[in-house]
C-alpha positions as CSV (number, residue, x, y, z in Angstrom):
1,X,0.0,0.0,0.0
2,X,2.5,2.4,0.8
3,X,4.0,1.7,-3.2
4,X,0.9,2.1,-3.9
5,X,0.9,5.8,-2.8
6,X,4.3,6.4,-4.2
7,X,2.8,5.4,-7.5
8,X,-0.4,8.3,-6.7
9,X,2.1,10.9,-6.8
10,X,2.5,10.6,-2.8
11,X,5.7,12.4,-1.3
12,X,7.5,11.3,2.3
13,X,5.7,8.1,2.6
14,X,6.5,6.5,5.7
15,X,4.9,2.8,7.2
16,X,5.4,2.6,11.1
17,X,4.0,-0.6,12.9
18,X,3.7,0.3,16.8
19,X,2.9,-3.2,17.3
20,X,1.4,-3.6,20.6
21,X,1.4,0.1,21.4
22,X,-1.3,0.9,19.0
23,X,-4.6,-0.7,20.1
24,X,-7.1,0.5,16.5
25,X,-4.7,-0.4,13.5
26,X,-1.9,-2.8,13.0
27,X,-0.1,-0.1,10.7
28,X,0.2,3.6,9.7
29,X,1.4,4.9,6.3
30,X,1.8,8.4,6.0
31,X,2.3,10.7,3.1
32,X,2.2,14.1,1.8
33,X,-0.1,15.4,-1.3
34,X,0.1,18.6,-3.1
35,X,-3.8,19.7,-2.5
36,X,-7.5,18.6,-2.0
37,X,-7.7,17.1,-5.8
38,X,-4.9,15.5,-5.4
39,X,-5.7,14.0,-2.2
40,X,-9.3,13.5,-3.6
41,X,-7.7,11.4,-6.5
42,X,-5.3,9.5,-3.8
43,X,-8.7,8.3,-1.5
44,X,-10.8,7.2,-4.9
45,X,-8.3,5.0,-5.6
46,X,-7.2,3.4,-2.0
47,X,-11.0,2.9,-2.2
48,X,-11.2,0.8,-5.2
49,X,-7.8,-0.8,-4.8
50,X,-8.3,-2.0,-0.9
51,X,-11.5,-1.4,0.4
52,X,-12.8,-4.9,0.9
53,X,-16.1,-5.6,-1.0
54,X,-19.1,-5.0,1.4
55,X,-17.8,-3.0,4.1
56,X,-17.8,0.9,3.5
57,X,-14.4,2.8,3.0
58,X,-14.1,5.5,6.0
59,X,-12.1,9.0,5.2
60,X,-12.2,11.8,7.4
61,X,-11.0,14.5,5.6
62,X,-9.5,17.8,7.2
63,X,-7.9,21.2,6.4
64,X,-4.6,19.6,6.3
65,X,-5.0,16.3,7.6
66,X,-7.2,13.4,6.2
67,X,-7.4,10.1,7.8
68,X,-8.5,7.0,5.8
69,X,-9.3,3.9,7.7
70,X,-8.8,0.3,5.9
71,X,-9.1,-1.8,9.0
72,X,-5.8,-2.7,10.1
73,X,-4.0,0.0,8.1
74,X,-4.6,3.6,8.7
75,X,-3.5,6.1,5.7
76,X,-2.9,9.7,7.3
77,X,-2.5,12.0,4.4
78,X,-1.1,16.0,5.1
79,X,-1.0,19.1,3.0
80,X,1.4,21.8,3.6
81,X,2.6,22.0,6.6
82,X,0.1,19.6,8.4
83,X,2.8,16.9,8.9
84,X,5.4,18.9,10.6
85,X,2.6,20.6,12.9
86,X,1.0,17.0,14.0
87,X,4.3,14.4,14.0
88,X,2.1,11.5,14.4
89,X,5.1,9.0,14.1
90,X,6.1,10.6,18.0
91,X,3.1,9.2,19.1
92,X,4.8,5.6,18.6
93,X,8.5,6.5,19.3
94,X,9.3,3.2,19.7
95,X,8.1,2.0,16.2
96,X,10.3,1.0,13.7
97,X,10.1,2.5,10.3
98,X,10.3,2.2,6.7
99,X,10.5,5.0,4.2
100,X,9.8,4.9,0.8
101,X,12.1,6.9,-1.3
102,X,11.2,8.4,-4.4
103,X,14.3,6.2,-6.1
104,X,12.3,3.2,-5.6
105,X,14.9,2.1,-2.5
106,X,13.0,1.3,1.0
107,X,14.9,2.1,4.2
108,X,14.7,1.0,7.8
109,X,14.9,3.9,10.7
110,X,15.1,3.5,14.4
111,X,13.7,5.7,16.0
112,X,17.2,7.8,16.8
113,X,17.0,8.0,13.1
114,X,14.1,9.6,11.9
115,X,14.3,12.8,9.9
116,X,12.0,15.9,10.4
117,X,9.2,15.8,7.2
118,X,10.2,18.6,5.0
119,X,8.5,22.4,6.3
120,X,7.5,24.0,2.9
121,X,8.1,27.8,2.5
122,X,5.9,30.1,3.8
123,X,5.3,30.6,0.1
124,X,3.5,26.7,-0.2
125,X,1.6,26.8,2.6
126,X,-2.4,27.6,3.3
127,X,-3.8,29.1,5.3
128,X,-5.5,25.9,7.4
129,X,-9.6,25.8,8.5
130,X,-9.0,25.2,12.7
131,X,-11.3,24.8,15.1
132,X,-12.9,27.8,16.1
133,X,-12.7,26.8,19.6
134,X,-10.3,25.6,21.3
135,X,-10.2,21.2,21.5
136,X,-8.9,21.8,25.3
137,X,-12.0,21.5,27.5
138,X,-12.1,24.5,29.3
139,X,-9.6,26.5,27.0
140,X,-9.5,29.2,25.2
C-alpha cells in the first residue's frame, strides 16, 4: 500500500508498525499530497484498490490532515505543513520504520534515526480551517 501511494504521486511516505502500542490499527502509512484534488484522487483510488467488498471505506477529511481507515491499516494524508505541525510517528517512538524513497529504494529507521518531514516555504503553505474553539476542554 505504501507503493501504492508512491505510485499516486505521494511524497514522504513512511509505514510505522507500533505493534502492541497501537490498540485501533496494526499499521500507519503516511504521506504528503500537493492539494485537496490530489488527495481526492489518492482516496478514490485506495478505495477501489483495498477497500474490501461489502464493508464501507471511511475517510475523514481535514484542512490539512485526512485520515482513511482500511481496517488494520490507517493512511494519514497531510498538505502543507500539516505533517510537521501534527508528527504523528512521535506518538509511537518506539516503532520502527520504513520510508519509501522516491528512487524506488525502502529504508529501515530506528527511531534515533528519523528525519523531520520537510517544512515548505511560507510561500507553499495555506492558510488551514482550525477549530474555532479551542479542542482543550475548558480553554480558550
Amino acid at each position: 500500500m505504501s507503493r501504492f501511494l508512491q505510485e499516486k504521486k505521494a511524497r514522504n511516505v513512511w509505514l510505522l508498525a507500533p505493534g502492541s502500542a497501537c490498540a485501533y490499527a496494526d499499521y500507519l502509512i503516511i504521506g504528503d499530497v500537493e492539494h485537496d484534488r490530489h488527495r481526492d484522487a489518492v482516496l478514490e483510488q485506495l478505495d477501489r484498490q483495498f477497500s474490501r467488498k461489502g464493508e464501507p471505506f471511511r475517510a475523514e477529511r481535514g484542512g490539512v490532515w485526512t485520515l482513511a481507515d482500511l481496517g488494520t491499516i490507517i493512511v494519514h494524508l497531510f498538505q502543507a505543513g500539516g505533517r510537521f505541525l501534527y508528527r504523528l510517528e512521535d506518538l509511537f517512538p518506539d516503532a520502527p520504520i520504513w520510508v519509501f524513497g522516491d528512487d524506488g529504494r525502502t529504508t529501515f529507521l530506528s527511531p534515533e534515526q528519523r528525519p523531520l518531514p520537510d517544512l515548505p516555504s511560507r510561500e507553499g503553505m495555506r492558510r488551514a480551517s482550525w477549530p474555532a474553539r479551542s479542542p482543550i476542554p475548558g480553554g480558550t
